[in-house]
Residue frames as qw, qx, qy, qz and C-alpha x, y, z in Angstrom:
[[0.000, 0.891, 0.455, 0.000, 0.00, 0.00, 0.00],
 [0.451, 0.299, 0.051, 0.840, 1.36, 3.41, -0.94],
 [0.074, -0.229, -0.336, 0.910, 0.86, 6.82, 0.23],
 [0.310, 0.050, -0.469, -0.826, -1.41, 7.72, -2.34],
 [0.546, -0.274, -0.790, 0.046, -3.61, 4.34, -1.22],
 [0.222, -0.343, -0.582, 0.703, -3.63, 5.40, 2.53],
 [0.156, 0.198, -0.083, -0.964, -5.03, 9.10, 1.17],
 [0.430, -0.122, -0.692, -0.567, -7.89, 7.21, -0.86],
 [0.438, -0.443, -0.761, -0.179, -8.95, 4.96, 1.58],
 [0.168, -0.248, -0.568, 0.766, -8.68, 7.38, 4.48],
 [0.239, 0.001, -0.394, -0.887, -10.70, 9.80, 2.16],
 [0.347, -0.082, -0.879, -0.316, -12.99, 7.10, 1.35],
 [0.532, -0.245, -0.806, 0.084, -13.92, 6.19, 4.80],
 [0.076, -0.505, -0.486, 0.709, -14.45, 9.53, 6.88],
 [0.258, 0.685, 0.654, 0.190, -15.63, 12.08, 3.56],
 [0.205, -0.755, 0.185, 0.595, -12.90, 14.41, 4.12],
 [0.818, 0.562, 0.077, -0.094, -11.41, 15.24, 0.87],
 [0.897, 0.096, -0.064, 0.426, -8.14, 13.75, -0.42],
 [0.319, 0.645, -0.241, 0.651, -6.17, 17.02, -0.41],
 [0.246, -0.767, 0.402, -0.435, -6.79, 17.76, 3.25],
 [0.955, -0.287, -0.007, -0.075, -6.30, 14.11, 3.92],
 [0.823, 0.419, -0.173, 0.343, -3.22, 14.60, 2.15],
 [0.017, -0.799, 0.286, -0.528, -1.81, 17.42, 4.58],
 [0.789, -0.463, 0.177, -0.363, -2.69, 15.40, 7.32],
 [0.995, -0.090, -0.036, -0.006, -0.90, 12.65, 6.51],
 [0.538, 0.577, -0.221, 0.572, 2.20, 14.64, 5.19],
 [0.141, -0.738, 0.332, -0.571, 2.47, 16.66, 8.36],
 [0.913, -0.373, -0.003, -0.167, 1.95, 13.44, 10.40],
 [0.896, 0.251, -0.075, 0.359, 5.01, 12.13, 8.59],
 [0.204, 0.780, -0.081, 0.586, 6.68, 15.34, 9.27],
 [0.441, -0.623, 0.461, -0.452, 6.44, 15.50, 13.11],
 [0.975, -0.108, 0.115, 0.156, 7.35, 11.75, 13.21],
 [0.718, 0.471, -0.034, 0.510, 10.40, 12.41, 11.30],
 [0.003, -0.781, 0.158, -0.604, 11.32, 15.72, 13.48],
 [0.780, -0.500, 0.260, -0.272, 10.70, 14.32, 16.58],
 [0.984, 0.120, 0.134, 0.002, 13.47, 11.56, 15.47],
 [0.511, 0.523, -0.211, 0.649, 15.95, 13.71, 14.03],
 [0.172, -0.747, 0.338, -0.546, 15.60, 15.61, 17.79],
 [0.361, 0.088, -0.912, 0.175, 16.02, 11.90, 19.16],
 [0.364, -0.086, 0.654, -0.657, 12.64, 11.44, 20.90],
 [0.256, 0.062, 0.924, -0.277, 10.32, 8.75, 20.60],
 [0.465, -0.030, -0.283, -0.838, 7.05, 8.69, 19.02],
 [0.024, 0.133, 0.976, -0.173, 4.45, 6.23, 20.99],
 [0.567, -0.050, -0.307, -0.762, 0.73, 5.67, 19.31],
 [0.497, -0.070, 0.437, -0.746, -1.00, 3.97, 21.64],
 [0.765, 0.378, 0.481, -0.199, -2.41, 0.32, 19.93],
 [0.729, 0.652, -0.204, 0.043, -0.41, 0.79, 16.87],
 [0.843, -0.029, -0.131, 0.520, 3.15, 0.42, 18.06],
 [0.345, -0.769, 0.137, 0.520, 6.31, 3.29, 19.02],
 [0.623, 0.761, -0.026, 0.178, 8.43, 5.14, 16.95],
 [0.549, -0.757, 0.195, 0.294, 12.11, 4.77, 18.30],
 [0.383, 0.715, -0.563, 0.155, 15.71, 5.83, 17.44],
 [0.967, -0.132, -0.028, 0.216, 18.11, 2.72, 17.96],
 [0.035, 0.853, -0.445, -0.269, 21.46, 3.61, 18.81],
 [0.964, 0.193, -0.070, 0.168, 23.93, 1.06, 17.12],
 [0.916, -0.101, 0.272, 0.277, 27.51, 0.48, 18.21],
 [0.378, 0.721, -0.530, -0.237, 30.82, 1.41, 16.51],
 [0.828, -0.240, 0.505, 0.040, 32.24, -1.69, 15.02],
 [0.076, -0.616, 0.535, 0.574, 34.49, -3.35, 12.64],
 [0.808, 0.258, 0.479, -0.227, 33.78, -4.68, 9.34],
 [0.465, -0.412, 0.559, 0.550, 35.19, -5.88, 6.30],
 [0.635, 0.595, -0.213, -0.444, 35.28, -5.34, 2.48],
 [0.836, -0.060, 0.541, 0.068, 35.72, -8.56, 1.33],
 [0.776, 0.555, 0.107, 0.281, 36.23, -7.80, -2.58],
 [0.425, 0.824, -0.194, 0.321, 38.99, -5.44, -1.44],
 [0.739, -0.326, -0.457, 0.372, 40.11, -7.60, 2.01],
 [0.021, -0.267, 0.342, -0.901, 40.64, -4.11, 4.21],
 [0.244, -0.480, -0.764, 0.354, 39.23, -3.80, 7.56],
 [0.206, 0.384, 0.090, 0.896, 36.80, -0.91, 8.32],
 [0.043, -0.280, -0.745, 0.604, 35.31, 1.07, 11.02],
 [0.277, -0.729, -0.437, -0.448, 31.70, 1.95, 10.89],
 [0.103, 0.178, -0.564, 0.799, 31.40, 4.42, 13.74],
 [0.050, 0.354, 0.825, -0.438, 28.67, 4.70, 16.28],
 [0.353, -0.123, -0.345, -0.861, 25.18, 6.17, 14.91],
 [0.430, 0.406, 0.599, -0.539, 21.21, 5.99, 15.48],
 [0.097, -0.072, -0.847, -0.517, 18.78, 4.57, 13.11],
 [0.386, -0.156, 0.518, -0.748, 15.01, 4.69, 13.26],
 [0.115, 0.042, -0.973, -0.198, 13.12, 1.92, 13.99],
 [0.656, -0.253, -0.069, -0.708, 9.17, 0.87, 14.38],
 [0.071, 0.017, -0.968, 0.242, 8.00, -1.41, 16.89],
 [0.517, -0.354, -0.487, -0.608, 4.51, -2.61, 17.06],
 [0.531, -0.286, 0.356, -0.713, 2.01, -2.52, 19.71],
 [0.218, -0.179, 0.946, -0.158, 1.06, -6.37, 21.05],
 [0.528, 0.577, 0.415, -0.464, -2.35, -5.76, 19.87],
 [0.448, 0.666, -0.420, -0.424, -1.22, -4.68, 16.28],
 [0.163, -0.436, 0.878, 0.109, 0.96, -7.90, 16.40],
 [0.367, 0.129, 0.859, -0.333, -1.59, -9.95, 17.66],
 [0.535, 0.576, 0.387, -0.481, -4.02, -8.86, 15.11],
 [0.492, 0.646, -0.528, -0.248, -1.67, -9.68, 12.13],
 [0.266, -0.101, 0.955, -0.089, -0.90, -13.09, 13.36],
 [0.557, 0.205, 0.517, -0.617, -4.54, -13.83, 12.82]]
């Protein structure tokens, strides 16, 4: 499912129209994404968290050119689902 998708069927299903659905969804994406780059959290309630992982500096190798290199330490973000959300995809 694409953005564009999401926008339709939200649309669809409350009788807002697609443009302001679109803001909505853009700006949603927006303060997720901010809130990340300022390293805090994002927790929806039944759907699951938004978190920054930190990862490690470690070493790793190029193999086609056999040299060792260091990745340094960094944050990545990740989604974790709510137990409910899980639970309701299992099904």
């Amino acid at each position: 499912m694409t953005k564009a998708d999401i926008v339709n069927e939200i649309a669809k299903n409350t009788g807002v129209d697609k443009a302001s659905v679109l803001a909505t969804v853009e700006s949603f994406m927006d303060v997720v994404r901010v809130s990340l780059s300022n390293k805090e959290n994002v927790y929806l309630r039944g759907f699951g968290s938004f978190i920054v992982k930190k990862r490690a500096k470690k070493t790793a190798r190029n193999i086609s050119k056999n040299t060792t290199i260091i990745i340094p330490a960094h944050s990545i973000p990740s989604f974790k689902p709510a137990k409910t959300f899980v639970a309701q995809v299992k099904k």
